[in-house]
N, C-alpha and C positions, 0 to 999 in steps of 0.2 A: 504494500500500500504506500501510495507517496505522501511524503509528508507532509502536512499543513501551512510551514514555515512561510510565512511572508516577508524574509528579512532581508534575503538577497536581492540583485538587481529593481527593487527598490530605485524609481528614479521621479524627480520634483524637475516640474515645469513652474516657470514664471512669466505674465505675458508681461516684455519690457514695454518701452516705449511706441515699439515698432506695431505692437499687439500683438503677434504671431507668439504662442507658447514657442519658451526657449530652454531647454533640458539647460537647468544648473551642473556642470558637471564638479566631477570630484568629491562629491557629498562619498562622507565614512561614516555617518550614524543619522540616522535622526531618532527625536521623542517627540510624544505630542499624536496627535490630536487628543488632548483630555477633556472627554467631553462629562459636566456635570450640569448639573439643574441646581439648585441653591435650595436650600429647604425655605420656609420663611414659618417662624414663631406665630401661633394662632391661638397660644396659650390666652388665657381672658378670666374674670376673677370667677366665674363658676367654672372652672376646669380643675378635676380633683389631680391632675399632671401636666406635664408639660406637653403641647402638640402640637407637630409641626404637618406641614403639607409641603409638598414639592410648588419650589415655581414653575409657571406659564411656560416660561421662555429659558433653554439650554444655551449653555456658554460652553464653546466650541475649545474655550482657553488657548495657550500658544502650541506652536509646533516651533520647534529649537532643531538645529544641526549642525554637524559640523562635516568640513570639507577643505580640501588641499586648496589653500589659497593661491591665486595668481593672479598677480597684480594687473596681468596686462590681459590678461579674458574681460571681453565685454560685459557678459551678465556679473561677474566677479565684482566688476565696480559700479555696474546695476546697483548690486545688493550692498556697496557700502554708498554709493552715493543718496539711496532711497532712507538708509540707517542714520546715515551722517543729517542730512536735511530736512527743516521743515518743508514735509511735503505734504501737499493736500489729497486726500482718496484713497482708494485702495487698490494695492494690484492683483490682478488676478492670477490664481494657482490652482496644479494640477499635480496630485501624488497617484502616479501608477504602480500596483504593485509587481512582484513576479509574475502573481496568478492571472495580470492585465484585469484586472480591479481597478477602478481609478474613481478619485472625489474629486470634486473640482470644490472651491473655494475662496473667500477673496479675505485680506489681512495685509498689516501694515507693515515693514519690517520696522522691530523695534528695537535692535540690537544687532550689532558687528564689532565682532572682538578677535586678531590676529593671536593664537598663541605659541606660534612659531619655535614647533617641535626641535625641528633639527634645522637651524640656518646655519651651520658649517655646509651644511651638505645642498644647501639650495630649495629645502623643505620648509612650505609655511603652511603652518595649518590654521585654519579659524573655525570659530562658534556665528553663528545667525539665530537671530528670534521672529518667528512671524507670529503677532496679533490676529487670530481670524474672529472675523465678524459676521455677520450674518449667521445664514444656513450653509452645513454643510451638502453638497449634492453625490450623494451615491450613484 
């Protein structure tokens, strides 16, 4: 039986500027989509405990990753110039899995952080945060 793993080939689209989804390359991890619903307190002075009920509305939370930075790949300084700048909107994203599963989604990047593994050797590695907002789309 094959196995369920959806971990490998794993790849995130971002549409840049141009609109055309553009495979982020060099991603080595991602985490995220955590999706939760927020409970909200409905306790009230006749209630013999405390009771909560789920919210309306799910938060999709962030999707983080990290990936071999290079300074000089386009979408690379896509994803710090979108990080670095107030920018207005959101861009649009696309996570395909191995299985070719894919969500589509839109989120802000809210972080770019180089943590350059090995730069004797010409290796830089960074972290990325995307905000998603909205719905996710299955």
């Amino acid at each position: 039986m094959a196995s369920p793993a959806i971990y490998s080939k794993t790849t995130l689209f971002v549409a840049t500027s141009s609109g055309a989804p553009t495979l982020i390359s060099g991603i080595t991890n991602i985490n995220g989509i955590n999706f939760q619903r927020p409970e909200i307190d409905i306790t009230n002075m006749e209630s013999s405990a405390k009771e909560y009920k789920p919210a309306a509305l799910t938060d999709a939370g962030t999707l983080t990753f990290g990936l071999q930075y290079a300074p000089t790949n386009a979408v690379h300084s896509y994803i710090v110039s979108q990080s670095a700048n107030a920018t207005t909107g959101n861009d649009r994203f696309k996570i395909t899995f191995s299985d070719n599963t894919s969500w589509g989604f839109t989120g802000s990047f809210t972080e770019f952080s180089i943590t350059a593994d090995d730069p004797s050797q010409g290796i830089l590695t960074a972290n990325a945060a995307v905000r998603l907002t909205g719905n996710v789309n299955f």
